[in-house]
Backbone as ProteinMPNN parsed JSONL, in Angstrom:
{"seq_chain_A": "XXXXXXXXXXXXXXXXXXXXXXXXXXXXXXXXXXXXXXXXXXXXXXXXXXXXXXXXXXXXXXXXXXXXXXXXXXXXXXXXXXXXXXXXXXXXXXXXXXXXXXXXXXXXXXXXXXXXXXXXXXXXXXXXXXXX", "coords_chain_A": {"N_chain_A": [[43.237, 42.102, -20.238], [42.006, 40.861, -17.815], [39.375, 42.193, -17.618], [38.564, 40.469, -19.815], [38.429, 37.836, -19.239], [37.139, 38.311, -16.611], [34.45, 39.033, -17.94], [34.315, 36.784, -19.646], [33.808, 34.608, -17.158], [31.51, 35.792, -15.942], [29.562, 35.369, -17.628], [30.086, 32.413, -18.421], [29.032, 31.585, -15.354], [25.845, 32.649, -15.858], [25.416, 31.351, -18.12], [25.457, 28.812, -16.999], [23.641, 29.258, -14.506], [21.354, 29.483, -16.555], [20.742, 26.777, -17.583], [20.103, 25.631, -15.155], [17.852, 26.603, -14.152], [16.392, 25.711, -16.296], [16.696, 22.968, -15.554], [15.574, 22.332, -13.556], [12.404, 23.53, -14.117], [11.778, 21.767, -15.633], [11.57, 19.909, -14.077], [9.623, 16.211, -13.433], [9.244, 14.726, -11.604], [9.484, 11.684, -9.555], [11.012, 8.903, -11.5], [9.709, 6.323, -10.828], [7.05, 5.491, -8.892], [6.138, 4.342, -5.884], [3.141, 3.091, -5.447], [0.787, 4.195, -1.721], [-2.091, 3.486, -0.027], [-2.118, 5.651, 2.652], [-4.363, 7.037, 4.373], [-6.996, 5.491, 3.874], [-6.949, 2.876, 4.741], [-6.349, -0.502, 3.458], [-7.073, -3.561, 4.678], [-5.733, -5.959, 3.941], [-3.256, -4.406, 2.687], [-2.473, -3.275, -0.662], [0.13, -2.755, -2.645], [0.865, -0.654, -5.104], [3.306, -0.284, -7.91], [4.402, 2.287, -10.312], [5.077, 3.039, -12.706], [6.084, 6.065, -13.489], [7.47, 7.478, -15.551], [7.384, 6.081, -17.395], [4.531, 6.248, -18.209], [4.912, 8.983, -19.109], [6.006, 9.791, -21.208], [3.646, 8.924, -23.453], [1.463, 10.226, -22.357], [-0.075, 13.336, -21.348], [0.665, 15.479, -18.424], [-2.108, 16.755, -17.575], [-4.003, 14.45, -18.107], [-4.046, 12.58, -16.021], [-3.691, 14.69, -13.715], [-5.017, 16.51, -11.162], [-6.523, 19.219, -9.942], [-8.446, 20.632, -6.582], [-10.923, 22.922, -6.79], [-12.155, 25.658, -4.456], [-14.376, 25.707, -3.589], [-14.606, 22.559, -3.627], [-14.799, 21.221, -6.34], [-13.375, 19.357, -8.876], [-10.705, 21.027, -10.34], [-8.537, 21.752, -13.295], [-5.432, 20.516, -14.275], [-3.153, 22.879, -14.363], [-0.401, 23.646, -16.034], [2.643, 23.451, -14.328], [1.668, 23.333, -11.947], [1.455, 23.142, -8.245], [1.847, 19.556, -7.235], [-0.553, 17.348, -5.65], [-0.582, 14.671, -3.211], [-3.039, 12.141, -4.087], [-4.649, 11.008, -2.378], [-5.165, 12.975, -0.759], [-7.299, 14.314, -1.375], [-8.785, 12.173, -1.683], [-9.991, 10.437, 0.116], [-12.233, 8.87, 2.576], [-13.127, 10.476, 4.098], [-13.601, 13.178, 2.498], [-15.837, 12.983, 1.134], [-16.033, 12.978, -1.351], [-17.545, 12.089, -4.659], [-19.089, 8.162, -4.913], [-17.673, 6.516, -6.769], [-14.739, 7.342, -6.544], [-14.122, 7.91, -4.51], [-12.078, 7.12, -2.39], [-8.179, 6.73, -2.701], [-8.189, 4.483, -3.793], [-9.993, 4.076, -5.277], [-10.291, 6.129, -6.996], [-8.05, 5.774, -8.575], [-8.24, 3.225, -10.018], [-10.663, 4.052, -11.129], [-9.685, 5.642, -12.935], [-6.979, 4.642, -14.032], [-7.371, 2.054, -14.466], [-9.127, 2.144, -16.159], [-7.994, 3.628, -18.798], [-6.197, 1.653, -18.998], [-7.645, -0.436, -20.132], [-8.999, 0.614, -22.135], [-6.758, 0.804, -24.01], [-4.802, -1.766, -23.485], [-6.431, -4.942, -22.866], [-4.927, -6.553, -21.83], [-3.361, -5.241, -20.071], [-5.016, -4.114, -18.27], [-4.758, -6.43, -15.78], [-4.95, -7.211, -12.741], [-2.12, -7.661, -11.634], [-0.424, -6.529, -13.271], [-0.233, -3.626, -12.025], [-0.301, -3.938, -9.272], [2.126, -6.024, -8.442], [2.597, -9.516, -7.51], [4.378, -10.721, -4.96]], "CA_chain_A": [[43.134, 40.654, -20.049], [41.693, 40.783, -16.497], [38.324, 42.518, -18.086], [37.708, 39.46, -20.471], [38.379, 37.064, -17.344], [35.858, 38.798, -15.944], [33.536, 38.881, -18.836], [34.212, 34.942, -19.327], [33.599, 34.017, -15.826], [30.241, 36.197, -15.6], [29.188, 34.22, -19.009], [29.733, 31.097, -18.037], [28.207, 31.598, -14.378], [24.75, 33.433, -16.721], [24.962, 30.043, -18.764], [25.012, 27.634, -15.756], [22.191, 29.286, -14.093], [20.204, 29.329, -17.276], [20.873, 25.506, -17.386], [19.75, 25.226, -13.669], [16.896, 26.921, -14.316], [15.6, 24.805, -16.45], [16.301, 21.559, -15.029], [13.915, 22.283, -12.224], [11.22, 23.991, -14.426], [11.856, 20.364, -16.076], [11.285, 18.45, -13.103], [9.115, 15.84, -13.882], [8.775, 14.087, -10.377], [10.446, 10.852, -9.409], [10.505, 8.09, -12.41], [8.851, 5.561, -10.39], [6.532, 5.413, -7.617], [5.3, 3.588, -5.091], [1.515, 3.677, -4.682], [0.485, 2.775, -0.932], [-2.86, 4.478, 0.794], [-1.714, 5.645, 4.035], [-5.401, 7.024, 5.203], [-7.764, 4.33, 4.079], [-5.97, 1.702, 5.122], [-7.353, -1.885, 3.523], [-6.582, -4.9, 5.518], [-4.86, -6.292, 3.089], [-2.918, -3.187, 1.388], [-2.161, -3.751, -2.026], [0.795, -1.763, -2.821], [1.118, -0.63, -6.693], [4.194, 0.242, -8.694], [3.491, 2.793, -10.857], [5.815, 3.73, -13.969], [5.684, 7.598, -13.969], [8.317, 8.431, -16.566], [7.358, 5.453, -19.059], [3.53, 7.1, -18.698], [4.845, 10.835, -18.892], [6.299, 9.209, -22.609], [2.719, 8.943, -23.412], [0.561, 11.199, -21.582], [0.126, 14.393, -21.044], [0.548, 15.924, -16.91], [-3.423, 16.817, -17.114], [-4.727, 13.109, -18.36], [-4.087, 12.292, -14.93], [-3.293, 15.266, -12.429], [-5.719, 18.059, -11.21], [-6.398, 19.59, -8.094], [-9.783, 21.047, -6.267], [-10.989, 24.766, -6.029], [-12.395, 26.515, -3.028], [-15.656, 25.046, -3.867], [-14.214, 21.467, -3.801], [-14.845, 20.797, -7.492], [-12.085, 19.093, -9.459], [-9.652, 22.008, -11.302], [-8.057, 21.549, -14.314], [-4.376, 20.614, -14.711], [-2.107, 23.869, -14.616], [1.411, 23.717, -16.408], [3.568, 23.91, -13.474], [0.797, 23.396, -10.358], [1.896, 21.61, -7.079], [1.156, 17.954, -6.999], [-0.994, 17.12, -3.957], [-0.821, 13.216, -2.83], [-3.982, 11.685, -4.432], [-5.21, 11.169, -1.379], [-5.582, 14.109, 0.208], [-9.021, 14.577, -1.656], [-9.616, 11.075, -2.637], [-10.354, 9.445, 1.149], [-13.525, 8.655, 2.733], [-13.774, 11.339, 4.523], [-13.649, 14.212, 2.077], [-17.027, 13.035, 0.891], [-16.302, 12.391, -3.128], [-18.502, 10.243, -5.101], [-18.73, 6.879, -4.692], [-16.336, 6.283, -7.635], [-13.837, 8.137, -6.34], [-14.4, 8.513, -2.975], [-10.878, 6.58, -2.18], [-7.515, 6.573, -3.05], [-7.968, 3.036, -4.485], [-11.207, 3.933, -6.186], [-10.024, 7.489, -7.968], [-6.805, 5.037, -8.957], [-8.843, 2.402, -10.603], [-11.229, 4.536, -12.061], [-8.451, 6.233, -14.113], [-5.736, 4.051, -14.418], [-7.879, 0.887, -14.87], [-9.928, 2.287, -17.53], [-7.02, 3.874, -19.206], [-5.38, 0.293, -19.04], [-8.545, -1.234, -20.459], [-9.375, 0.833, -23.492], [-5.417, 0.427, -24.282], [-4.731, -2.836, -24.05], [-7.052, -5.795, -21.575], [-4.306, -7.416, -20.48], [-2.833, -4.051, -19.2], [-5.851, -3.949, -17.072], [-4.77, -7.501, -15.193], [-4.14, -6.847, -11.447], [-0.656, -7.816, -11.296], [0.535, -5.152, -13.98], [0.356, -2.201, -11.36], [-0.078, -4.813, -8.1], [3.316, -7.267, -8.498], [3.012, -10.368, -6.617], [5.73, -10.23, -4.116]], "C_chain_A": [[42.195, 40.323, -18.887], [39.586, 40.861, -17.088], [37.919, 41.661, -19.133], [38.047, 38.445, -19.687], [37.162, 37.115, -16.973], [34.27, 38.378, -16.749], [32.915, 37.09, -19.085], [33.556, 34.397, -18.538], [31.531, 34.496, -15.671], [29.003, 35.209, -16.96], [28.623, 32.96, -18.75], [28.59, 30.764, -16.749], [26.135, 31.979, -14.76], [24.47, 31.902, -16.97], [24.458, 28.882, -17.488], [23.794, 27.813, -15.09], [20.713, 29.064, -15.113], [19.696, 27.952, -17.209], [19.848, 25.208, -16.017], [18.479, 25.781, -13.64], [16.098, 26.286, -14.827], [15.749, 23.421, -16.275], [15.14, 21.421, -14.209], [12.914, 22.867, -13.0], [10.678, 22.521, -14.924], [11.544, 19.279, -15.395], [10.135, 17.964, -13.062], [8.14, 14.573, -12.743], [9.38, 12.866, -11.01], [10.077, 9.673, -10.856], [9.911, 7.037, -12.314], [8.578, 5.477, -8.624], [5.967, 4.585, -6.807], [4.11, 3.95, -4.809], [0.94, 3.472, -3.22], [-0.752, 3.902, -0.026], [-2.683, 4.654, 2.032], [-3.161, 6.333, 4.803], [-6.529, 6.226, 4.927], [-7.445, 3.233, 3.784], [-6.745, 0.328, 4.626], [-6.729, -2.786, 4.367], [-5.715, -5.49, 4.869], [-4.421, -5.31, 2.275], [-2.541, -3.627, 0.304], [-1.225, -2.571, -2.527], [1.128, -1.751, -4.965], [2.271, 0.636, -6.798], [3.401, 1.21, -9.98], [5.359, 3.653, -11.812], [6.014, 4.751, -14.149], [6.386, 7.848, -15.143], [8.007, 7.713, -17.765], [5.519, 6.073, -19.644], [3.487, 8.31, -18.995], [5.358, 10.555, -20.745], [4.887, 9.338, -23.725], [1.261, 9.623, -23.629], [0.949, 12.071, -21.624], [-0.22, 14.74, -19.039], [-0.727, 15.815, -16.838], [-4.169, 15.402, -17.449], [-4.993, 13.041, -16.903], [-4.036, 13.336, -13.572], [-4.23, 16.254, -12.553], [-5.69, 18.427, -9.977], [-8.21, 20.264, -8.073], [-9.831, 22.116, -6.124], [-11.884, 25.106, -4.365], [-13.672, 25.489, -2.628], [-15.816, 23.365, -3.656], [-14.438, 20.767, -4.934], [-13.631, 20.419, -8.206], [-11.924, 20.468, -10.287], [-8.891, 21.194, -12.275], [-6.487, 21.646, -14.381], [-3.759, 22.078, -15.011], [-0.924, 23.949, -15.347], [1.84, 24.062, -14.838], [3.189, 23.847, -11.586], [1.625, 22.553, -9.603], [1.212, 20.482, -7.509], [0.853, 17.701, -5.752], [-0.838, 15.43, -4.029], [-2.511, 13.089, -3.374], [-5.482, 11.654, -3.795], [-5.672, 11.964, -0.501], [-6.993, 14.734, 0.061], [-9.267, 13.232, -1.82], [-9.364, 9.948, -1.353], [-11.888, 9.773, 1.516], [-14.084, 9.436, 3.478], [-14.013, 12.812, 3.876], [-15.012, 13.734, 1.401], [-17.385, 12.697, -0.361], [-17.471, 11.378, -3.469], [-18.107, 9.12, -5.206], [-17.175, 6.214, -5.44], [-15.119, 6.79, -7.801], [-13.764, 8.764, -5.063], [-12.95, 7.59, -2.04], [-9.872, 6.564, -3.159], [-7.23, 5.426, -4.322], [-9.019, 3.299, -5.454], [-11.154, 4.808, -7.379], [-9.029, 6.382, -8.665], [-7.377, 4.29, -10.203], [-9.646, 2.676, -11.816], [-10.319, 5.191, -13.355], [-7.693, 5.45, -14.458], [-6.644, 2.438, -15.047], [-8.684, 0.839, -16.45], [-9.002, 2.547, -18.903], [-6.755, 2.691, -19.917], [-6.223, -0.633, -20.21], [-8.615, -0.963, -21.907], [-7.346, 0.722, -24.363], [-5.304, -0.861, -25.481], [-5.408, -3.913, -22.466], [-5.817, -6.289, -20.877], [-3.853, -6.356, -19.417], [-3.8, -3.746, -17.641], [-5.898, -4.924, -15.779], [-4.46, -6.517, -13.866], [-2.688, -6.526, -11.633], [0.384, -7.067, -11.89], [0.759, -4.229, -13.272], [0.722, -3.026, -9.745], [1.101, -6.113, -8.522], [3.161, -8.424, -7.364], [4.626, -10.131, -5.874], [6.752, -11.68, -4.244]], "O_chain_A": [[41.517, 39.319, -19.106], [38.768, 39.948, -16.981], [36.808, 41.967, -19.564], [36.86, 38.291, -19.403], [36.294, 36.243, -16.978], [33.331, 37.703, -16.327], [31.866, 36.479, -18.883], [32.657, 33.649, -18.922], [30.601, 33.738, -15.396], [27.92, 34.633, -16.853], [27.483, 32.497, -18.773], [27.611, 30.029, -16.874], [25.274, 31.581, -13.976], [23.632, 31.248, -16.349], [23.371, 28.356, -17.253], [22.953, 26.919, -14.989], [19.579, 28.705, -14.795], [18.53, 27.731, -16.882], [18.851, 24.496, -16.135], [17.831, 25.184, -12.78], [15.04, 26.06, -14.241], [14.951, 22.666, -16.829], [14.149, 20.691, -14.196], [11.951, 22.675, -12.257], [9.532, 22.114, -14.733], [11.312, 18.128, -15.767], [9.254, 18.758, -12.735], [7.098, 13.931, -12.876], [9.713, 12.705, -12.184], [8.903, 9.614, -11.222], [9.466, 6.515, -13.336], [9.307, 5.429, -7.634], [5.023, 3.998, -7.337], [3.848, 4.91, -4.084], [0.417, 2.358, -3.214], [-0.372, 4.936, 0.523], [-3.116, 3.738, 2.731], [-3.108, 6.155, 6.02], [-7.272, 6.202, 5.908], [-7.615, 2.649, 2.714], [-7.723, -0.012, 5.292], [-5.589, -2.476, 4.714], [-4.633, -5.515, 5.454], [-4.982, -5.16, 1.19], [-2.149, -4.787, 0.434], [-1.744, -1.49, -2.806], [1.48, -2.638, -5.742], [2.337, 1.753, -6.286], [2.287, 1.018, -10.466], [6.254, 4.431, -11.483], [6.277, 4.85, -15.348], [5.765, 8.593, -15.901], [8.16, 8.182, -18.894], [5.18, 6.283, -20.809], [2.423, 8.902, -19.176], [4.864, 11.384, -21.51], [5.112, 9.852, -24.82], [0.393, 9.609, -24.502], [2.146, 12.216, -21.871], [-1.208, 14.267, -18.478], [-1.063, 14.876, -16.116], [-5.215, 15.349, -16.802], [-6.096, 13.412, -16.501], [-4.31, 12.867, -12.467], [-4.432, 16.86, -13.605], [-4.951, 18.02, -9.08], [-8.977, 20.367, -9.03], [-8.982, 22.656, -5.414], [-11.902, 24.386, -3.367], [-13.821, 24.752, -1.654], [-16.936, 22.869, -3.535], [-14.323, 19.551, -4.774], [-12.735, 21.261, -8.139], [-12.902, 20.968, -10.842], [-8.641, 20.011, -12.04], [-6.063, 22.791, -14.539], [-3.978, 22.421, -16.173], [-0.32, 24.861, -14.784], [1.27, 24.985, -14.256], [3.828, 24.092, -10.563], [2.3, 21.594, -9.981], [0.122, 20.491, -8.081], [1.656, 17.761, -4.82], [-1.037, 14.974, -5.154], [-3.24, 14.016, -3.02], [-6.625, 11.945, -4.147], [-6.468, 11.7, 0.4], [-7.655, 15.376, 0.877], [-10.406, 13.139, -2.276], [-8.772, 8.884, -1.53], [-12.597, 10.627, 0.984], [-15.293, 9.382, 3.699], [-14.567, 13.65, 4.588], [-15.346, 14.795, 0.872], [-18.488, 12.268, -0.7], [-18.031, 10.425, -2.926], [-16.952, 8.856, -5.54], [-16.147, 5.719, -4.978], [-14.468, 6.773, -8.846], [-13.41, 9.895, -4.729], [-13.114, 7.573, -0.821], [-10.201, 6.432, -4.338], [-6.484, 5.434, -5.301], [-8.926, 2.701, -6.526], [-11.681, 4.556, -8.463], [-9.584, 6.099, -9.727], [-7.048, 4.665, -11.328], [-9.625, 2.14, -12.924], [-10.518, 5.055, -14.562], [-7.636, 5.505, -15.687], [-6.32, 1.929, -16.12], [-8.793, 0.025, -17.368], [-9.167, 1.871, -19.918], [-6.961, 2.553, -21.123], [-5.656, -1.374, -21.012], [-8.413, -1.803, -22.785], [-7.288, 0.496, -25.571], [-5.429, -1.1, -26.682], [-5.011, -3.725, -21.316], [-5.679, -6.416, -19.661], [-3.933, -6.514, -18.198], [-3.486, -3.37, -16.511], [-6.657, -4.671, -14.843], [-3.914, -5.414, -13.894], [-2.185, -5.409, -11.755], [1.535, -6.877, -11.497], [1.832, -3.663, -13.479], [1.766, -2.799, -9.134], [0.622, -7.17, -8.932], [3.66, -8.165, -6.269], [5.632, -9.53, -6.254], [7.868, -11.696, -3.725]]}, "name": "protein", "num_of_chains": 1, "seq": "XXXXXXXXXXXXXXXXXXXXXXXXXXXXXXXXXXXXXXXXXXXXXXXXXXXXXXXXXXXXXXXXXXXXXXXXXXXXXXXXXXXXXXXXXXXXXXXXXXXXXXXXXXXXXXXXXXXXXXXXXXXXXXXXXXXX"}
């Protein structure tokens, strides 16, 4: 009796971790974010809401996420890569091109265009910027 106890217990504990395992391989990052550029600061910030889980419905991770190699050339979406803040390549001092040489400008360029070929109204300000 003791030896299927045992057996049971080691089972269940096997199952739970499998479970737990993949919740986090699953993690999908928070379901909504606040957008707000904390190094090129505009005078007037314009803070944007930003839907993640109703665009992850959608989209695929690489539409939108990549990262830079050694070289500083955009990289290609990974399965499973860190997520860097946007910003960390996309301020005015890492040197990008014009159209993407800010937080607000990489943002726009993607998400605005996105929005546009969609649907126009999607592209209004106030869909990702909410009056307060």
């Amino acid at each position: 009796m003791k030896k299927v106890t045992c057996y049971a217990v080691v089972a269940v504990l096997a199952l739970g971790l499998c479970f737990a395992g993949a919740s986090i391989a699953s993690d999908k990052g928070p379901a909504d974010i606040t957008l707000e550029s904390t190094i090129d600061k505009a005078k007037k910030a314009k803070i944007a809401q930003f839907p993640h889980a109703k665009h992850q419905e959608t989209l695929k991770c690489a539409e939108c996420h990549h990262s830079k190699g050694a070289d500083g050339k955009q990289v290609a979406y990974v399965e499973d890569q860190k997520i860097e803040k946007c910003e960390s390549c996309h301020n005015k001092a890492a040197g990008m091109p014009k159209e993407v040489a800010t937080f607000k400008d990489a943002a726009h360029a993607n998400c605005k265009e996105c929005h546009k070929a969609k649907d126009k109204a999607l592209a209004k300000c106030t869909v990702c910027h909410p009056k307060k």
